[in-house]
N, C-alpha and C positions, 0 to 999 in steps of 0.2 A: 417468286418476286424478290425474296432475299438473295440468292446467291444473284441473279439479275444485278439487282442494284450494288449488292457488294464488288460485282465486275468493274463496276462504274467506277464505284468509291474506288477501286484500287489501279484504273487505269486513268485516274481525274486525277491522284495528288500519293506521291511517296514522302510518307510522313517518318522522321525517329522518335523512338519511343525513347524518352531520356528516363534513364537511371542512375540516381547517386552511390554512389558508393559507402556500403554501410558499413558502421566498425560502431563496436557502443556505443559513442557520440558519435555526432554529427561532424562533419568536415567543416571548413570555412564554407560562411556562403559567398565571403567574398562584402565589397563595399559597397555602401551609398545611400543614399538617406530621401530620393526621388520617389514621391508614391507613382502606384500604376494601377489605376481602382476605374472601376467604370464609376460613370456619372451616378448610376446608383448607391454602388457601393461609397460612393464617397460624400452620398448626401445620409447615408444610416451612419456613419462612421464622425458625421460631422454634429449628426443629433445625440452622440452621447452628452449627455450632462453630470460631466466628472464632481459636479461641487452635489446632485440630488447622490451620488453614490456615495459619496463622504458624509452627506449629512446622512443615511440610512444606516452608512458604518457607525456613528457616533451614537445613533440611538439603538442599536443591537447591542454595542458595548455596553453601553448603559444599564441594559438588562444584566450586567453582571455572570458569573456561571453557570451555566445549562447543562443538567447533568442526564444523561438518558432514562428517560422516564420522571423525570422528578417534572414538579409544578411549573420552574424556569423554564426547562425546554417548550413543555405546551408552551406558553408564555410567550416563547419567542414564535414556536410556528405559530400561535394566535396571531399575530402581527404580522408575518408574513402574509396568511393566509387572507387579513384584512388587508393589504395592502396591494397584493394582486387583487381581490375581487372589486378595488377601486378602479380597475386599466379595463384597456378596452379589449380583454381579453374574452376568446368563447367558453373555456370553464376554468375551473379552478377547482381544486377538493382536497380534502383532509383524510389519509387513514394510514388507521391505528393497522401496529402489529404489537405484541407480544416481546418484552424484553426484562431483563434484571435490570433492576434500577435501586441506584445506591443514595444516601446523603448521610452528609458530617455535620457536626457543629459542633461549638464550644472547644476547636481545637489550639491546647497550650501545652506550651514549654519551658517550664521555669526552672532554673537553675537559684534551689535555695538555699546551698551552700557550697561552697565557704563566701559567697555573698547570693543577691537576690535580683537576679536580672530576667526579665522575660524575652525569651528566643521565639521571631515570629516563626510562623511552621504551619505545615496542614499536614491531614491525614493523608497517604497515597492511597488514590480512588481502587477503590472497591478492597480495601481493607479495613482489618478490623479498628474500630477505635479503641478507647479502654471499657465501655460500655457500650452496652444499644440491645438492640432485636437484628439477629441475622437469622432470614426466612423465616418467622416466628417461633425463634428460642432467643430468650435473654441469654444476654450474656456478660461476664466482666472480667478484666484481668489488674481491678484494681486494688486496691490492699489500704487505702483510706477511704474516708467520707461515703461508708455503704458501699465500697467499692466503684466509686466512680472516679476515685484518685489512684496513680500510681506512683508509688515517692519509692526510689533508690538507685544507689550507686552508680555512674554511668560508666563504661569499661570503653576504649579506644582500641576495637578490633581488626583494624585495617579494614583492608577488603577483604574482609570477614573468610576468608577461605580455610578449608581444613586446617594446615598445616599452623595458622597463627593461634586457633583453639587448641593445639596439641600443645604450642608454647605456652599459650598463660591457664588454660584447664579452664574446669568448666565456670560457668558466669554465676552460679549459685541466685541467682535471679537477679542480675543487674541489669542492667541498661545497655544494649549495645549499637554504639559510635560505629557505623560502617560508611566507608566510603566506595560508593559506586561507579563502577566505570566500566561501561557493557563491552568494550574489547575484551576485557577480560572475565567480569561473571555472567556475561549477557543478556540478567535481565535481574530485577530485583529479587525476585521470588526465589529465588536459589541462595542469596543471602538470606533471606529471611528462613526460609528454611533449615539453613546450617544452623542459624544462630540458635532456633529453639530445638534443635538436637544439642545447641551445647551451652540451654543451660537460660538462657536471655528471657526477660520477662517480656521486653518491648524492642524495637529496633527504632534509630535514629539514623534516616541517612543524609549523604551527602553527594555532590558531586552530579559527571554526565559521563559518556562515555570519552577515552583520550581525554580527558583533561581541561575541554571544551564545556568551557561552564561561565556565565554569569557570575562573579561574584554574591553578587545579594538574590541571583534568582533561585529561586524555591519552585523545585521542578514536581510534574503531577504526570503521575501516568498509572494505568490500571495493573497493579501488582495483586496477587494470591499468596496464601500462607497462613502460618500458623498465629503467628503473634500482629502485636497492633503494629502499624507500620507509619512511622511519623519522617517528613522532608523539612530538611531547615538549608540553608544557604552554608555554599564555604565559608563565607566569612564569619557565619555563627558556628558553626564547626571549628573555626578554628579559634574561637573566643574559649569554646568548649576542650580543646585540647590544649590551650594556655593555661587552664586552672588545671587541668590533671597534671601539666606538668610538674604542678606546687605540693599536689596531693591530691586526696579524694573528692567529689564531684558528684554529689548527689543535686536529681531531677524531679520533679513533681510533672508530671504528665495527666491534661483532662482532654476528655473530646468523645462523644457521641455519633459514631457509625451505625446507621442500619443500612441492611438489604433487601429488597424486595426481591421475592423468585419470578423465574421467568416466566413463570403461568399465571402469575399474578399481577407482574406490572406491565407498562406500556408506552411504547410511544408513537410519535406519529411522522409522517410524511407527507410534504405538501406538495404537489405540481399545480404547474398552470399550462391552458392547451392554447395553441393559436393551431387551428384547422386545417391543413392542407388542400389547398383549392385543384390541384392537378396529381397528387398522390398525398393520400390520407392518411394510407396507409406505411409511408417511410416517416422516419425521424429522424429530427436533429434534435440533442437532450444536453442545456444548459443546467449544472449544477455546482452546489457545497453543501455542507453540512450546518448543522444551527448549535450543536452541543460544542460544549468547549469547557474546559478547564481556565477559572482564573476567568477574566473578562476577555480575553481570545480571541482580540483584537483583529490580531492576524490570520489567528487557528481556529475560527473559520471562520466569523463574522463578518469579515471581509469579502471572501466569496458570495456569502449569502446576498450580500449589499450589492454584489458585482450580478447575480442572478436577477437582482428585481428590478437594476436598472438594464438589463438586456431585455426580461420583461416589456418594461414601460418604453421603453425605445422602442422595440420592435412592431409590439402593438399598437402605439399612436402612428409610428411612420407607415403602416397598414391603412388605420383608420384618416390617414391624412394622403395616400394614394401615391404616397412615393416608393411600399414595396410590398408586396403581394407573395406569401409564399406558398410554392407550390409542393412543398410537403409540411407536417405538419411537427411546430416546432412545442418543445416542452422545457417548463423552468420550472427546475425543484430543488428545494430546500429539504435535503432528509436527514432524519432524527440518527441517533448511536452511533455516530462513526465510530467513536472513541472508547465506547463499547459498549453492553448489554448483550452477550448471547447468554446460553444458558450454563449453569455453575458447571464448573470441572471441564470445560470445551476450551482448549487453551486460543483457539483463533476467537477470540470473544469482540473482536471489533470490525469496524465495516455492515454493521447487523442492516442497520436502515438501508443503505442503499441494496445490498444483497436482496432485502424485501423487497424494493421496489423493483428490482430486476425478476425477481422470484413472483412477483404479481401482477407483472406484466408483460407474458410472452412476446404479443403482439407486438411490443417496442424494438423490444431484440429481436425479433423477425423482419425489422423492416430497419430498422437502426441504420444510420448512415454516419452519424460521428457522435459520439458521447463528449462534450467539452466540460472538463471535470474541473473545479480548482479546490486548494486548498493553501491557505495562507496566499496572499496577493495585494497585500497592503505593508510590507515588509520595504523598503528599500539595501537592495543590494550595495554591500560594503568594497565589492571588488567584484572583476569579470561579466559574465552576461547573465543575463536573466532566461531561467530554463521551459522547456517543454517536457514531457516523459510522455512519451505514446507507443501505442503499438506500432509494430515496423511500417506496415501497408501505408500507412499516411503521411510516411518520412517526407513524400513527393511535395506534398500537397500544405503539407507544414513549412517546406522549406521556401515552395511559393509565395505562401502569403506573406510570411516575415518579410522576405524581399520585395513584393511588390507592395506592401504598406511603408519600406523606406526606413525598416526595421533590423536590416544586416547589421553585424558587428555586436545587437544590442540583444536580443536572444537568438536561441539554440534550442538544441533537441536533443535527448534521448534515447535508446531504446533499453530492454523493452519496458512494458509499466510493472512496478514493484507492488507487493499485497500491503502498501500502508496507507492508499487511501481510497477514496470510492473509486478513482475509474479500475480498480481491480475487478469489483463488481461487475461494471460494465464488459470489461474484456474479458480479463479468465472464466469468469463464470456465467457472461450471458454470450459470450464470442465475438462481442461488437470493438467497431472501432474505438479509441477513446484517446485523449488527451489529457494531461494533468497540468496545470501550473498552480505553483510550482515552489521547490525551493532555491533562497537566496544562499547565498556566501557572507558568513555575518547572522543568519539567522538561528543557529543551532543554540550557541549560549541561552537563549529567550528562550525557546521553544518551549511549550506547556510548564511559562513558568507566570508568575505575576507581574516580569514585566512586559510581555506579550500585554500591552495597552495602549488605548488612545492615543497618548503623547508619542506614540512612534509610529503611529500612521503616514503614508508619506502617497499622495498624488503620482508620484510617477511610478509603481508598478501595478498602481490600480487602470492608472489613464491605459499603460502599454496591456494589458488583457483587455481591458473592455475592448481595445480595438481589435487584437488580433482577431481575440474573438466573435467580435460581432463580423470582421470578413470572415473566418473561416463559415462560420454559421450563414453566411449566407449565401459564399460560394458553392458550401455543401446540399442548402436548399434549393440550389438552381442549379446542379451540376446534371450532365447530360447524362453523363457516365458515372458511377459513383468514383469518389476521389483513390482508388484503392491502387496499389501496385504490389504484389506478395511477393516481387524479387527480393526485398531486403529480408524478409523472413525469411528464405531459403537458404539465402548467405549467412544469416544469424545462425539456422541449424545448421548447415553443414561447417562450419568454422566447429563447432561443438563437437561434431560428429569425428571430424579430423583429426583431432587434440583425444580423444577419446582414445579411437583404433588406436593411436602409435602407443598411445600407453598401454593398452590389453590386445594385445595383436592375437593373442588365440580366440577371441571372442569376433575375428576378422568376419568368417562365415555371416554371423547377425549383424556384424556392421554394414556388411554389402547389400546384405537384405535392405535394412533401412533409406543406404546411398542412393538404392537403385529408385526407390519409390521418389525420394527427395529428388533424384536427374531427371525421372520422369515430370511430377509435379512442376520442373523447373521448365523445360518443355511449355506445359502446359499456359506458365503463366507467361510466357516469353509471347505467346502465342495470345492469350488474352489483350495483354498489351498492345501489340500490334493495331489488332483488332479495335480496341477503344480508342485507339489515337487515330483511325479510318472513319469510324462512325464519328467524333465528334468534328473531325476536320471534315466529313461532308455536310455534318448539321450547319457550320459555319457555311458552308459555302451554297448551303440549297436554296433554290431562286423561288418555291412553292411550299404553299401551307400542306399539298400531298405528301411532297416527298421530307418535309421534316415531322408528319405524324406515322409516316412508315418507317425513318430512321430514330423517330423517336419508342415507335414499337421495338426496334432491333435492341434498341442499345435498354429499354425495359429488360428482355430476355437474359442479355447479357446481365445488366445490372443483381438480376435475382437470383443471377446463377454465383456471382462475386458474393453478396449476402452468404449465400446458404455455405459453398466452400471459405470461407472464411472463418461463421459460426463451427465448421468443422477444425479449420488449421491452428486455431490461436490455442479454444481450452486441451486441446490433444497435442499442442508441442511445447505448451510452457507446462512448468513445473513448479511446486513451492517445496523448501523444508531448510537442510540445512543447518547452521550450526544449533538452530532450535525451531521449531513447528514454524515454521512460514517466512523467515527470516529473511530467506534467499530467494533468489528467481533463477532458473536455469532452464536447459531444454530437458526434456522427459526424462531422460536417461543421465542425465548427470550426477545427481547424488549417487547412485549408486556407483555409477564407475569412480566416481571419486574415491568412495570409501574403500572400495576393492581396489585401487591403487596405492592403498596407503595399507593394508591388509596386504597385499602384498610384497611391498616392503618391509614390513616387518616382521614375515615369514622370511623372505632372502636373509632380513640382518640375522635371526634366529637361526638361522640352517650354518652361517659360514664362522669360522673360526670357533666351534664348540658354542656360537650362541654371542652375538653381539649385544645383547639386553638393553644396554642405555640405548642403540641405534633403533633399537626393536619398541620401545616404549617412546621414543622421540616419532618413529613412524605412526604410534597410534593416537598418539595427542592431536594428528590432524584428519580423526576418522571423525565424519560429522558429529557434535554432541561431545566430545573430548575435547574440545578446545577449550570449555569451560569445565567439562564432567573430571578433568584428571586432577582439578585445583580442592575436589570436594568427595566428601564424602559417601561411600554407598548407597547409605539410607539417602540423602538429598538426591542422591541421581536415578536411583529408581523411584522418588514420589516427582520428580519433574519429569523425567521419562512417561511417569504415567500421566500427567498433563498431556504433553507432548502427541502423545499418540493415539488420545481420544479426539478420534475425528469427525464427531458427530457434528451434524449438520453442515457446517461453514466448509470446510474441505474437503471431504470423507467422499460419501458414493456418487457422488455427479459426474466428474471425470477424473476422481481418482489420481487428482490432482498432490496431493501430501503425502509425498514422499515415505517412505518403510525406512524406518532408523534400524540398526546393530546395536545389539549390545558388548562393548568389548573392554568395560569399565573395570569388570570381575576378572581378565586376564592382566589387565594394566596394572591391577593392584596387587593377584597376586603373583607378578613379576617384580615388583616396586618391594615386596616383603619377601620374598621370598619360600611363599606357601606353594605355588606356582612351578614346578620345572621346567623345563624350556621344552622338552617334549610333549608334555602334554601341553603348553601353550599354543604347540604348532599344531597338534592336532586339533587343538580347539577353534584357532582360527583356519583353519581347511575347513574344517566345518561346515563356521560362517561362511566361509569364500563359497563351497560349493552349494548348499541347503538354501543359504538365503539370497547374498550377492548377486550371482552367478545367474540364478533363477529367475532374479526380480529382472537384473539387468537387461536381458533376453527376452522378459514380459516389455520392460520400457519400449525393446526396440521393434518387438512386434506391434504395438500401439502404435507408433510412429508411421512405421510402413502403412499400417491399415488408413492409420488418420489420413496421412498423405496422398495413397491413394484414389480413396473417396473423393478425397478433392481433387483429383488431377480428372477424375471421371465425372465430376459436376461441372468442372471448366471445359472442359472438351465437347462436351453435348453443349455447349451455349457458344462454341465459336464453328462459325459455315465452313 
């Protein structure tokens, strides 16, 4: 009866499979501001009520900071969790996972002489304060009042790097003034760690990364380390380096940090269900997150508010008979993005949503589009307002902008980055997903204090609720699922390309991989086809027979897109980078990268008796060198050792966190001269051959196999 009927469909109507053409971002979509919505879509779209989302945003901000696990968070999903079970939704539920969970208080910064000014400031999350209980052991690193005071000297260490502690010696316990700026240390915890190798009782920092900072904002992010870790604004910074100008600059520092371990504390996660009346079993999954740093406005509170009101629309426009969805949709609110895994796991954030994907197979087996936000009450300072999704949905993304009248005003994407939940969703559960998103103008604020209410702005809450609510509902009635894996293939093979020309003796295992990818491409050319046959005959069939037997086909097909995609996404992207997760690329790239920069610096070393400067310029761009050659041994092998505990969050599921080199110990001693130039090349042959060389060839085996699978999962589902 199938191939029967597929005669039909393909002697009744030649359809083109349109494909954009993908490059990182998106191309123009081109003009116009005309919706093109069917009558339903544009009575869901008409029932948003932008002023009950603003008024939800205002009372999440209100709850002030939600820290993972602590009392707030409950606090806010309590409210959540009451406010869905007020809609006319079929369940709703609360649960607990397992997280670190940290709080501060009492944090100050007083400058009490040569006068007496108090510098507003907080602790940086999940750092020590100068007293508390971390995992129950007291602790203090104070030297007045019992120890709950720390009073001395403050020192002006730059960006704190090796080379400025070799100028002024060691801090003999002062206070050190670092200025942060992750192009160059990449993240705090390697300053703070330099600084109590040399010497620092406490750190003060400042700044963002490039230069891109808020004047008065006082930024919060989850930093590790040795000493207490305190954030004041440039412009207290720079009050504080006005008085060192004059002379010395002593600080009084209080504040109370505890930690709870991750077996002992907790948070939680909320969804809500609306049933699926014709597939129960697929989903669409509306979320954000509820923790935040600071009142978080933006980061995330926003989204949350943007979830209850997709909630409460969709549910009464059900319960009011204007839309009926025939798979079944979910809104959740989950706890830790910002972090809570367990101590020493450097990917320590994302925890909640990872739970919830980690808890519920069944989602990610049927999963049709994950609609993720995070920050979406921002208004944009310049250009468009973003997407970030995985490739397969570029199609279906770039439809709805346009047919909501939305060109010129966002964009998209690819592919999605590990900072925020929809990583969850796609690296690690294999599903579609979408992020919005960030603005142009929003980095300054970002996880700072003034991430609040007074800068809320209606127009990029109004512009998601709607995308969103068409995407979600296109995706719940689509025939076909919305997927097209031609832009992944072009994603890898562009990678793949750039690769080979660089290590052309590794050509053998590139071709391996090409050939699985040409196949693969094959496959999905062919998919395509196929789905654009089936839904152009659902449109056109005159009987309720022949649209529940082309609604069987395109079932078949649908499940078969599922499963090959749960294979393509977490087995061709990759994390790591110039530190644990930082980057996205295809499987294979970290390694070839650093074996490209390993081999340069083997060429500079062999030609003219040993080109050295050329040789150590080549290794400052071996991943981890970009920050690791600014610092110290000790600092880079106790962040290395962060770095490469891959427990849980990265580690054996698809072996997704990338394998670092170590080539810190040649760089330095090249830079001293402990080092020969011979054995530096023997040392890095080594590395090229023992680790690079090895891993690299594991990448491209995974790839092939990954690819594969899925050209053999798509092939049995097209006649």
């Amino acid at each position: 009866m199938r191939s029967k009927l597929l005669a039909i469909v393909i002697g009744a109507i030649m359809i083109a499979v349109v494909v954009l053409p993908i490059v990182q971002a998106a191309p123009p979509l081109g003009q116009g501001s005309k919706r093109n919505l069917t009558s339903t879509e544009t009575a869901l779209v008409d029932s948003l009520d932008i002023d009950n989302a603003m008024y939800q945003l205002e009372m999440i901000t209100k709850m002030g900071e939600k820290i993972a696990g602590d009392s707030a968070e409950l606090a806010g999903q309590q409210y959540i969790y009451d406010r869905m079970s007020e809609m006319p939704l079929d369940n709703v539920v609360m649960e607990s996972f397992p997280t670190v969970s940290w709080s501060h208080e009492g944090d100050t910064v007083m400058i009490i002489s040569p006068t007496v000014v108090e510098i507003p400031c907080a602790v940086y999350g999940y750092s020590y304060g100068i007293w508390g209980d971390w995992m129950g052991k007291k602790y203090s690193f104070g030297n007045q009042n019992g120890g709950k005071t720390l009073v001395a000297p403050v020192v002006d260490v730059g960006l704190g790097t090796t080379e400025v502690y070799d100028t002024i010696g060691d801090l003999n316990g002062a206070i050190a003034l670092v200025y942060r700026d992750d192009d160059i240390q990449m993240w705090p915890n390697v300053m703070n760690e330099e600084a109590a190798l040399n010497g620092a009782s406490a750190i003060i920092s400042y700044g963002y990364y490039g230069g891109i900072v808020h004047p008065d904002g006082i930024k919060q992010d989850v930093v590790g380390g040795q000493l207490p870790f305190f954030s004041i604004s440039l412009n207290s910074a720079n009050q504080i380096k006005d008085l060192l100008a004059k002379g010395e600059v002593v600080l009084s520092l209080e504040g109370k940090a505890d930690a709870v371990s991750y077996s002992k504390g907790e948070s939680v996660n909320v969804a809500g269900y609306m049933y699926g009346t014709t597939y129960p079993d697929e989903y669409v999954v509306f979320g954000g997150h509820i923790d935040c740093w600071w009142n978080g406005t933006s980061d995330d509170s926003s989204s949350v508010a943007a979830v209850l009101e997709f909630a409460r629309m969709f549910s009464e426009a059900r319960e009011a008979g204007i839309f009926s969805n025939e798979r079944t949709l979910v809104f959740t609110s989950v706890g830790a993005e910002e972090f809570g895994g367990p101590a020493d796991t450097w990917y320590d954030w994302l925890i909640g949503s990872y739970e919830f994907v980690m808890a519920h197979p069944e989602i990610m087996e049927g999963l049709v589009v994950d609609l993720n936000m995070d920050g979406v009450s921002f208004k944009k300072t310049s250009g468009q307002y973003w997407l970030e999704n995985t490739w397969e949905i570029n199609d279906f993304v770039a439809k709805s902008v346009k047919d909501l009248g939305k060109t010129g005003q966002i964009s998209y994407y690819n592919p999605i980055w590990s900072w925020t939940d929809a990583w969850s969703f796609g690296a690690k559960g294999g599903g579609s997903t979408a992020q919005a998103w960030w603005t142009a103008g929003y980095d300054p604020i970002y996880h700072t204090q003034i991430d609040d209410w007074d800068l809320a702005d209606t127009e990029p809450l109004t512009n998601i609720l709607q995308l969103y609510t068409l995407m979600g509902a296109r995706a719940d009635h689509s025939i076909v699922m919305p997927f097209n894996f031609m832009p992944t293939v072009d994603w890898a093979a562009g990678y793949l390309s750039s690769e080979e020309f660089a290590l052309p003796y590794e050509a053998e295992w590139f071709d391996m991989a090409n050939a699985a990818l040409d196949e693969l491409r094959d496959q999905v050319s062919a998919v395509n086809a196929y789905a654009a046959q089936l839904q152009s005959a659902y449109a056109m069939a005159k009987s309720n027979g022949e649209r529940k037997t082309l609604r069987a086909m395109a079932d078949d097909l649908n499940r078969a897109m599922i499963d090959a995609r749960r294979i393509i996404t977490p087995w061709t992207i990759a994390e790591g980078g110039t530190m644990g997760s930082w980057d996205v690329f295809l499987r294979s790239d970290q390694h070839a990268h650093d074996l490209m920069y390993i081999d340069s610096a083997i060429a500079a070393l062999q030609r003219d008796k040993g080109r050295v400067n050329n040789a150590m310029k080549a290794l400052e761009s071996v991943y981890t060198m970009e920050w690791g050659h600014l610092f110290s041994p000790e600092t880079y092998e106790t962040v290395m050792g962060w770095m490469i505990n891959d427990e849980m969050y990265w580690g054996d599921d698809f072996d997704q966190q990338q394998m670092y080199v170590d080539v810190h110990w040649i760089y330095m001693g090249l830079k001293d001269k402990s080092l020969s130039v011979n054995d530096a090349i023997d040392a890095l042959n080594d590395i090229k051959n023992t680790q690079l060389i090895p891993w690299l060839e594991e990448d491209l085996v995974a790839l092939a196999w990954a690819w594969g699978e899925a050209s053999m999962v798509l092939d049995a589902a097209v006649p």
